[in-house]
N, C-alpha and C positions, 0 to 999 in steps of 0.2 A: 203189393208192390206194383206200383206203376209198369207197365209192358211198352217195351221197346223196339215190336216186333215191323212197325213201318220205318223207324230210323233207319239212318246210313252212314256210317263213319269211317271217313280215310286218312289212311294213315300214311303219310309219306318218308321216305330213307331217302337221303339225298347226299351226293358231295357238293361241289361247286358248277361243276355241270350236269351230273348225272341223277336223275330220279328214279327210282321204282315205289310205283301206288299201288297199296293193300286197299281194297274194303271192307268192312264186314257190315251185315245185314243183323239188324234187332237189337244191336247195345248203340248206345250213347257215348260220344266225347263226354261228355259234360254231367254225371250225372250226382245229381246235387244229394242222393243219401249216402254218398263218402265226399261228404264235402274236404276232409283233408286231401284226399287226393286230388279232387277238383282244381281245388289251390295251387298245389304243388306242380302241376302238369302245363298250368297255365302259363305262357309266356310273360315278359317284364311288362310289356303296353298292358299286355289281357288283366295280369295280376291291379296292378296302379287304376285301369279302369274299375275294375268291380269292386274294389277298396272306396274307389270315391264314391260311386254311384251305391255303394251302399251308405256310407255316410249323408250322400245325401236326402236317402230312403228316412233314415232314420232321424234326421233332422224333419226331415218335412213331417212325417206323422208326428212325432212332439210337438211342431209347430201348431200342426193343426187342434189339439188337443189343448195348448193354450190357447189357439186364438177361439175355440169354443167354447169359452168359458171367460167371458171377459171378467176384470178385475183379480182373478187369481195371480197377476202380473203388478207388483206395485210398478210405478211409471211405464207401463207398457201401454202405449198409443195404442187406443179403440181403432178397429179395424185397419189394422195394419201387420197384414200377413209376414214380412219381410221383418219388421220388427221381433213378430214372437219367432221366426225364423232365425236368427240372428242371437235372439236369447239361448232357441233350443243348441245353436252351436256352440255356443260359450258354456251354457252344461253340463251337455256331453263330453266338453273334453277340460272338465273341474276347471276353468277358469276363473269367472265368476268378476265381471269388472266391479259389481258395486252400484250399477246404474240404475238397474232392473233388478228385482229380486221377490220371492212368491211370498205372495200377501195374503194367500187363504191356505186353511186346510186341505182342498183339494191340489195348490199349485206348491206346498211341502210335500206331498205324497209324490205329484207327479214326475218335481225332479229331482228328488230322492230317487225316485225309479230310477230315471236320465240318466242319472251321476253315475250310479249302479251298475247300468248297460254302458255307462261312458269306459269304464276300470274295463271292465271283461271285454269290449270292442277291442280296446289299446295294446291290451295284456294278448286278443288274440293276434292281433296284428305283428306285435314284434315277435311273436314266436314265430308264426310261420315267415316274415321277412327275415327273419336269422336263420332258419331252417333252408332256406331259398338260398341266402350265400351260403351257409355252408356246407351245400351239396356237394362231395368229389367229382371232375370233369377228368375225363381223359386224357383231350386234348392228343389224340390221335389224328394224326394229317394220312388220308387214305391216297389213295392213286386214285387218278378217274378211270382208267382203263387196266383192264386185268392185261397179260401179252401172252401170246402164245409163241412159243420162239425155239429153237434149237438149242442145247448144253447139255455139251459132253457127248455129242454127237445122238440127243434123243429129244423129242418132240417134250417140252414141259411147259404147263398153264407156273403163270408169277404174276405174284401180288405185291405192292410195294406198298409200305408204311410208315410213316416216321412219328418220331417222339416231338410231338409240338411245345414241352415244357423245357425248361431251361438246366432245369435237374433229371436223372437218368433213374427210369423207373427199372422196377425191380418181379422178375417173379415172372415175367409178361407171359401169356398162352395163346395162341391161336388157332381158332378152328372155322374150317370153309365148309359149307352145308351147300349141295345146290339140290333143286328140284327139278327134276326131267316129267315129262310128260309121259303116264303109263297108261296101259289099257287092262284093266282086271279080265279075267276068264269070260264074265258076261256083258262085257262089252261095256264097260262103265271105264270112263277116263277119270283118272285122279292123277296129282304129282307125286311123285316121288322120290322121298328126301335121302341124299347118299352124301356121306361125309368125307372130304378126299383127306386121301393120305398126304402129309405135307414131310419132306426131305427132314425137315425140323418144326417140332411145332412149338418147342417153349424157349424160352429167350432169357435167361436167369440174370443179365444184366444188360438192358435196353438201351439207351443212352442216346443215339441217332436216327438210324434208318434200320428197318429188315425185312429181307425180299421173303416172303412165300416162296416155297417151292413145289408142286406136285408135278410128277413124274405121270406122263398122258400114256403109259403104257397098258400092256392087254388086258391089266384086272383094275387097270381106272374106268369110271360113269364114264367119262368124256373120250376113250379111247375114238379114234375116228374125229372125230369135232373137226369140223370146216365150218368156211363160213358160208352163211346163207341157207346154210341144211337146216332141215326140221327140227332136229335136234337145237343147233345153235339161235334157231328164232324164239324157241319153247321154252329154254332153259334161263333159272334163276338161280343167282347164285347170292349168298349173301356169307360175311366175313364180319366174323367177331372176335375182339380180343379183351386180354383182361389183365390189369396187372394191379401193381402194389406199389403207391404213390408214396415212397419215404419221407417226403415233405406234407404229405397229408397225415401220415400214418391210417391209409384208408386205400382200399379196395377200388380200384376205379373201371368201369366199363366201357366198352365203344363197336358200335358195329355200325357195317355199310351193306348196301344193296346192290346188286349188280348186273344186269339183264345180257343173256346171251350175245344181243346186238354190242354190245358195249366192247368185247372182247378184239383188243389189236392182234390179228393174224401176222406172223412176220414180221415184228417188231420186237425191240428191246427195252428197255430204259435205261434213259441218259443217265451218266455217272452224276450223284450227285452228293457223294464224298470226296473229299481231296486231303490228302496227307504231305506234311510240309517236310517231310523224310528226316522229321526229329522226333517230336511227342506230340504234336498236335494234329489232331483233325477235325476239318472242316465239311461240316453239313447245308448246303445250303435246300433248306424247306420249300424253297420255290420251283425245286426244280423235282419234287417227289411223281408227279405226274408227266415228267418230260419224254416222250419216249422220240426211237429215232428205229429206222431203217435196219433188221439186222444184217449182219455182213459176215460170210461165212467163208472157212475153209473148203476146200475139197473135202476132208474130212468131217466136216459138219461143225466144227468149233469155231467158236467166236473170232473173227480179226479186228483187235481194237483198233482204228484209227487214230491219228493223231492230230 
């Protein structure tokens, strides 16, 4: 097995503003003995690129193998690469105008081969482009910024999320992991992962928007958290959710990445439901990251604005 112990591969989690960058040392992006995965992980450019550039791999060595052998090609013009070129595409993908066509035993063998590897090319190509659409997508709209904010008169970290489909998924879960910064007995630093408790973590009918909630109290990791602290520069936080797509009939995933800096101190987020005080509510998705200044009671509770 090939050793991949001088590579470098990173791995980016991102919203629309926000990045956190993983590395790992010794595996490969790319690595070509699971070539199905290779395929599938590839982006639209990435994928379209190595489809063609294989194709053209594979023309050119046919090409070459006719133009080695002249007269195997009836009307195939002597020294003329671009011609057997031109042949080898026609093919590989069973064409066949009539113009050109093999005139020895060696040039029936060889695009008998051609045709052969043209079928299982094709054949592999619209599996994995059919595979490719019909991946399930979440289509989960995350917040860029977690808040940390007062309700109900007590310090609680909030995550906001919304449903970016037009249909109301179903079953949805979410769980928040973050990694603090610890010190083993011998002095060895490692992270460590702590799951917070969230007010609600499952959503049995999703539809719009729904806020996180964990409570920053004495047996939460983040008890204390300020900003600028050790703690809040160290700390990684990452959100995932999962639900059950009724129009896919299919399981769908989505997570985001979230670095301590990111975290709004003293903020809220902007209303971005509205209720027309009949049956209808309104979602607007542009406003899932909106946050604003919180604004308190004496009593520590919210004073909405108007």
């Amino acid at each position: 097995m090939k050793s991949h112990k001088n590579q470098r591969t990173r791995t980016t989690i991102a919203s629309k503003s926000i990045t956190m960058n993983m590395e790992k040392l010794g595996v490969s992006r790319f690595d070509f003995n699971d070539p199905y995965h290779f395929a599938l992980t590839l982006s639209w450019p990435e994928f379209f690129v190595v489809v063609i550039l294989a194709d053209l791999a594979i023309n050119a060595v046919f090409a070459l193998l006719y133009y080695a052998m002249p007269g195997c090609i009836a009307n195939l013009p002597p020294n003329s690469f671009l011609d057997a070129f031109f042949f080898s595409v026609e093919t590989l993908a069973t064409v066949g105008y009539g113009v050109m066509s093999p005139a020895t035993r060696y040039g029936h063998m060889l695009s008998t081969l051609e045709i052969f590897m043209g079928m299982v090319f094709t054949a592999t190509m619209t599996g994995l482009v059919f595979v490719r659409f019909s991946k399930p997508k979440a289509k989960i709209i995350f917040a860029d910024h977690p808040v940390i904010t007062q309700h109900g008169g007590r310090p609680v970290l909030m995550l906001r999320v919304g449903n970016g489909r037009v249909n109301a998924l179903s079953d949805a879960v979410a769980r928040i992991t973050v990694l603090l910064l610890a010190v083993a007995p011998d002095g060895q630093h490692f992270r460590h992962a702590h799951d917070l408790k969230l007010k609600r973590s499952d959503m049995p009918f999703f539809p719009l928007t729904w806020t996180l909630v964990h409570e920053l109290d004495a047996s939460s990791p983040l008890h204390g958290l300020t900003p600028g602290s050790d703690m809040c520069e160290q700390l990684r936080m990452m959100l995932s959710i999962a639900a059950r797509d009724p129009s896919l009939g299919a399981q769908v995933h989505a997570a985001q990445g979230y670095r301590g800096s990111d975290i709004a101190f003293g903020m809220r987020y902007a209303d971005a439901v509205t209720w027309d005080g009949k049956d209808t509510s309104v979602a607007d998705m542009r406003k899932i990251s909106a946050i604003e200044p919180e604004v308190l009671t004496p009593g520590g509770y919210h004073k909405h604005e108007d």
